[in-house]
C-alpha positions as CSV (number, residue, x, y, z in Angstrom):
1,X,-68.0,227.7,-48.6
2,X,-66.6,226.7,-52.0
3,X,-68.1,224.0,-53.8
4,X,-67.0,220.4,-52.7
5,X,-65.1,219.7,-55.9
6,X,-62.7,222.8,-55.2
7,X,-62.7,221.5,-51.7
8,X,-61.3,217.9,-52.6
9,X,-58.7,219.3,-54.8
10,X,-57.4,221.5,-53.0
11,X,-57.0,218.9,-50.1
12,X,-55.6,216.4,-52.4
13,X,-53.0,219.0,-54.0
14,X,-51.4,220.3,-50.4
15,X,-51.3,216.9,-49.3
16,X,-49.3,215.8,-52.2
17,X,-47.4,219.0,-52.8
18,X,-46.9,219.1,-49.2
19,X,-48.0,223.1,-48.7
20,X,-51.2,223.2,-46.4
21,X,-51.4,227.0,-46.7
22,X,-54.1,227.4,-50.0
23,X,-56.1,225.4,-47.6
24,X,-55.5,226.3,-44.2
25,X,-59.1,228.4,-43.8
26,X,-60.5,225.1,-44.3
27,X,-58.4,223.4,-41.3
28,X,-60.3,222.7,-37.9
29,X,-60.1,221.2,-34.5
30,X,-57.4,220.7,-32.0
31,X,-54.8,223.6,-30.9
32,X,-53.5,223.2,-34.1
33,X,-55.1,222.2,-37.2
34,X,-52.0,222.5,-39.8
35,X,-49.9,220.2,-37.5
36,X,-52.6,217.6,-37.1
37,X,-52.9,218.0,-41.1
38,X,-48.7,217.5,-41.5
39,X,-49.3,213.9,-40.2
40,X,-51.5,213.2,-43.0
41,X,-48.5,214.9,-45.5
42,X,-46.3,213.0,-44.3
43,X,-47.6,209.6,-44.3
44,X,-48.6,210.0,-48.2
45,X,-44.9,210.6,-48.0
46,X,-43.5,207.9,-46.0
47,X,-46.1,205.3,-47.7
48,X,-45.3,205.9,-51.3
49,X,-41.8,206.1,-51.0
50,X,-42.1,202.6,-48.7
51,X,-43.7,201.1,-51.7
52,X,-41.5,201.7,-54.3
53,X,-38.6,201.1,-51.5
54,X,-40.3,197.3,-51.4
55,X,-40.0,197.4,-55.5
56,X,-37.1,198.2,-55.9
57,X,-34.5,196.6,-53.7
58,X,-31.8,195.6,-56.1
59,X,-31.5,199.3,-56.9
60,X,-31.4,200.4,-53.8
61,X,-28.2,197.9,-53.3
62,X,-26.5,199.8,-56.2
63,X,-27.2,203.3,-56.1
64,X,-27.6,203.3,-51.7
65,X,-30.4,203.0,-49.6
66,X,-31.0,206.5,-48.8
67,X,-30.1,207.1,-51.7
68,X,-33.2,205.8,-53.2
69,X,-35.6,206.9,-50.7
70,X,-34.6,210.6,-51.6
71,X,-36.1,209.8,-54.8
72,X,-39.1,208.0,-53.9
73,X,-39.9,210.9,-52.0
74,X,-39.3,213.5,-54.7
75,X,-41.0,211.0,-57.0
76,X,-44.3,210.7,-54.8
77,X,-44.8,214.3,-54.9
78,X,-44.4,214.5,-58.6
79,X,-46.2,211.3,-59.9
80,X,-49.5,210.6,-57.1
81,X,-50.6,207.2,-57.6
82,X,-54.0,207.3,-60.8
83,X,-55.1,203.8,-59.5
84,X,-56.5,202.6,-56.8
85,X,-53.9,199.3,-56.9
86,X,-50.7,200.1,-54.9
87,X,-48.8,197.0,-56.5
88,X,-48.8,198.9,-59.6
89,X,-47.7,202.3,-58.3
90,X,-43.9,203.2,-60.0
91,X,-44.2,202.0,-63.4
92,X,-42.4,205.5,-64.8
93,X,-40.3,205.5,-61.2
94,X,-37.1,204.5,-63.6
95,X,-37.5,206.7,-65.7
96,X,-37.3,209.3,-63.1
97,X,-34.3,208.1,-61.2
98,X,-32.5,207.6,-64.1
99,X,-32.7,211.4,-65.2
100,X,-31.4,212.3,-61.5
101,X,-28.2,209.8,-62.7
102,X,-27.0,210.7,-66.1
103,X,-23.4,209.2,-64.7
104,X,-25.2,205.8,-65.0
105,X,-26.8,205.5,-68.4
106,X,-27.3,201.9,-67.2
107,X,-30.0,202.6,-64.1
108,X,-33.1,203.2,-66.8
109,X,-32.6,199.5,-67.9
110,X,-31.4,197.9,-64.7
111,X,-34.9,199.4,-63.1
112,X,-36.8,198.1,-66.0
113,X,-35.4,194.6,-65.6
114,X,-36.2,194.7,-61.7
115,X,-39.5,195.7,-62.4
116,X,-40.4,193.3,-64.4
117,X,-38.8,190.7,-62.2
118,X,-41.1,192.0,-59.6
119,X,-43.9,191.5,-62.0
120,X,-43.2,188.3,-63.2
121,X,-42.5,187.1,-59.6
122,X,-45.8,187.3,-58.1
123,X,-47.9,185.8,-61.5
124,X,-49.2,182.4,-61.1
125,X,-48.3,179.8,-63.9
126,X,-50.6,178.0,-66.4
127,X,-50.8,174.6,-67.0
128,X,-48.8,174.6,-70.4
129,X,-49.8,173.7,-73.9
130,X,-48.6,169.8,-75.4
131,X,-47.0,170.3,-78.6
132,X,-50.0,167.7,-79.7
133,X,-52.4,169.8,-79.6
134,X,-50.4,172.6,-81.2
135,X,-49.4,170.2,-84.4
136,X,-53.2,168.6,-84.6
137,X,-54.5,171.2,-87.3
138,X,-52.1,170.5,-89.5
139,X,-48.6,173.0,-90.5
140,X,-50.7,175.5,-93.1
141,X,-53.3,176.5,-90.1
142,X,-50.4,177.5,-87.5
143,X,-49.7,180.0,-89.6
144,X,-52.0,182.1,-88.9
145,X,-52.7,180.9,-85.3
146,X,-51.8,182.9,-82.4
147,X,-49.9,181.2,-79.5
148,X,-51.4,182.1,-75.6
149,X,-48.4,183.0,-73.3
150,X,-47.8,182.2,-69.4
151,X,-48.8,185.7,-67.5
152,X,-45.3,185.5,-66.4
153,X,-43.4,186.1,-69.1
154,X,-41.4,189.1,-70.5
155,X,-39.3,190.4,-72.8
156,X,-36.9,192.8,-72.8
157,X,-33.7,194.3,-74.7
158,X,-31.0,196.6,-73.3
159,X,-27.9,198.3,-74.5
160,X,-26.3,196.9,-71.6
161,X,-25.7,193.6,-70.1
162,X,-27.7,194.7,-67.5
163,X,-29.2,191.0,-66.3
164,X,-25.7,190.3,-65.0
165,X,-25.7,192.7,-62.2
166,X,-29.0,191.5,-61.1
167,X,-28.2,188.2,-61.1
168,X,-25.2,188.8,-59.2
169,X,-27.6,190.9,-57.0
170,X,-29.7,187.6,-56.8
171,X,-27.1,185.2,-56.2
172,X,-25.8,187.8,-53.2
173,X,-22.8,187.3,-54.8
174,X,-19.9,190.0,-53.9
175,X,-17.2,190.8,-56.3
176,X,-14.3,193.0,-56.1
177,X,-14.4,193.9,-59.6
178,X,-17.5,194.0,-61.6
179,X,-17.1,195.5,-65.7
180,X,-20.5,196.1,-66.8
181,X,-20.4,195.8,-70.7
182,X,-22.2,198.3,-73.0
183,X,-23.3,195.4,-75.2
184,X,-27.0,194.8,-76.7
185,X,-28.7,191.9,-74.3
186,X,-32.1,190.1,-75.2
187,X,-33.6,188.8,-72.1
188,X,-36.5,186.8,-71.6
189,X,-38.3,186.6,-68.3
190,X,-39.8,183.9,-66.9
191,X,-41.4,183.8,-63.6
192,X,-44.4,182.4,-61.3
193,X,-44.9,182.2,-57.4
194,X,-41.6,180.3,-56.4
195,X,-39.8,180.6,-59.2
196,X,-37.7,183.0,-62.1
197,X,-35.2,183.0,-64.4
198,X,-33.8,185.5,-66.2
199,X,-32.2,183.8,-69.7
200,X,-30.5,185.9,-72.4
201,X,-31.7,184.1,-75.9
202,X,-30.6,185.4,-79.5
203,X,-31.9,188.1,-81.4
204,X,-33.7,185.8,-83.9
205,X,-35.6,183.8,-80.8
206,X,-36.4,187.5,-78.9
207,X,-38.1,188.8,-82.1
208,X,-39.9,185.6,-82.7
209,X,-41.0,185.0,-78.8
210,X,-41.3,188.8,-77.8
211,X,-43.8,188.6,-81.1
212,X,-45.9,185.8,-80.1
213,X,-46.2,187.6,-76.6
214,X,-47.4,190.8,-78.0
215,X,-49.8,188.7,-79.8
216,X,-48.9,188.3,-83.7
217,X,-49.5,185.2,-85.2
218,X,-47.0,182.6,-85.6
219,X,-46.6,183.0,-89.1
220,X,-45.9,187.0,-88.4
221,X,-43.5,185.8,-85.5
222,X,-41.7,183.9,-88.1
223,X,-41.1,186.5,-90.6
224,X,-40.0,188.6,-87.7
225,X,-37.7,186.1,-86.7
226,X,-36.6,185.7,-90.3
227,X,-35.7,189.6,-90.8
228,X,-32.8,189.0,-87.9
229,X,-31.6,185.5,-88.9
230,X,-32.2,184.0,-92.2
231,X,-31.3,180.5,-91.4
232,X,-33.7,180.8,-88.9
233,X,-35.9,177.5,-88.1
234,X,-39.3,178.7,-87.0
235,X,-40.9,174.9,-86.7
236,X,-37.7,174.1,-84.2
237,X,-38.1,178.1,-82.2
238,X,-41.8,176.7,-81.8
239,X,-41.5,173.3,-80.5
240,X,-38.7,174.7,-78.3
241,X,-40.8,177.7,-76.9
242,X,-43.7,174.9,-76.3
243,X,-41.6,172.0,-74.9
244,X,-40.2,175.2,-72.6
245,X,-43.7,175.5,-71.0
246,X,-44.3,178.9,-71.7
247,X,-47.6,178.8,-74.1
248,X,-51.1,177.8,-72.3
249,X,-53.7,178.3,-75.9
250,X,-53.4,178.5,-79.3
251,X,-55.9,180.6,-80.9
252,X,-57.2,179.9,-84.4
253,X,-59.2,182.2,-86.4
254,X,-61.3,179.2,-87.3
255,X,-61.9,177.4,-84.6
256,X,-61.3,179.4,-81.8
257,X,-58.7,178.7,-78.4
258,X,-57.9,175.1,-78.1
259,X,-55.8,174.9,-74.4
């Protein structure tokens, strides 16, 4: 008998590979072992591919239902789930139905903005920060404070206006003409349980918000910002992206998180 490691991988790789044979010695009970086994290989299957079928419903409106389940399948026999957590299986799932597309340099991006809608989606808000207690230490120590963002919130840029399809796809709107423009979009993401919006914002508010999230300071947000726009106005961008509810803390290397 091999040692139970060997055994446990080589269950795990004929169930995921779908190819019972490296193991089949190891098969027993019932008239016949491999086909009671099949049922196991094909609910990894089925499962997997239903999961990323529940993700990603927009895409399977564009590209066709079955479609996309040819891919989940293909997909769940070359990426197995690493985590335990099934909500986050399909993270690299664009990725990999893109390169099955090259006729639709578009999908990579269109996926990416569904996933994070998905994400975004299920978060639950924060009560928000009030722009008094952002302004009480004074304009010098903002500088180098950090801003806490809603859990809901991402940001994203494309080479295509991809957030008008899915809004379209949203709305259930139905066109009979639909030119998707090759055009650089900077989306933010806003989401919590019951609500989302998907808002396209300049270039000079994405670097400055998209910096904040990623957890710069405000005064390294700001010269971000400033390398886009010049004229850009970081005290406005920050009472704006406070009055918009989307920061719960601000961090100060002095005195800690005020929230």
């Amino acid at each position: 008998m091999p040692p139970l490691a060997d055994v446990q991988a080589g269950v795990a790789r004929a169930l995921v590979m779908g190819d019972a044979e490296p193991i089949a010695a190891l098969l027993k009970g019932g008239a016949d072992a491999r086909a009671r086994f099949a049922i196991h290989q094909r609910h990894y299957v089925a499962s997997l591919a239903a999961a990323l079928r529940q993700k990603f419903p927009a895409t399977a409106w564009l590209v066709g239902e079955d479609t996309l389940l040819d891919a989940a399948r293909a997909y769940a026999r070359a990426h197995p789930p690493h985590r335990p957590c099934i909500a986050e299986y399909g993270e690299q799932f664009p990725a990999f139905l893109a390169d099955r597309f090259p006729a639709l340099p578009y999908l990579d991006a269109f996926m990416e903005l569904e996933w994070s809608v998905g994400r975004v989606s299920i978060a639950v808000g924060r009560p928000s920060l009030a722009w008094t207690a952002v302004v009480r230490g004074g304009s010098e120590s903002l500088l180098s404070a950090g801003l806490t963002m809603q859990p809901g919130l991402r940001y994203l840029r494309f080479a295509w206006r991809v957030d008008e399809l899915m809004t379209m796809y949203l709305r259930g709107a139905v066109a009979d003409r639909f030119v998707l423009r090759n055009e650089d979009a900077y989306i933010e993401v806003h989401g919590a349980r019951g609500a989302l919006s998907i808002d396209r914002i300049d270039p000079a508010t994405f670097a400055f918000r998209s910096a904040l999230s990623a957890g710069a300071s405000i005064g390294e947000a700001a010269s971000a910002a400033l390398d886009c726009d010049a004229a850009f106005d970081a005290g406005k961008a920050l009472r704006a992206t406070v009055d918009a509810g989307l920061v719960t803390g601000l961090s100060d290397p002095t005195k800690g998180r005020v929230s």
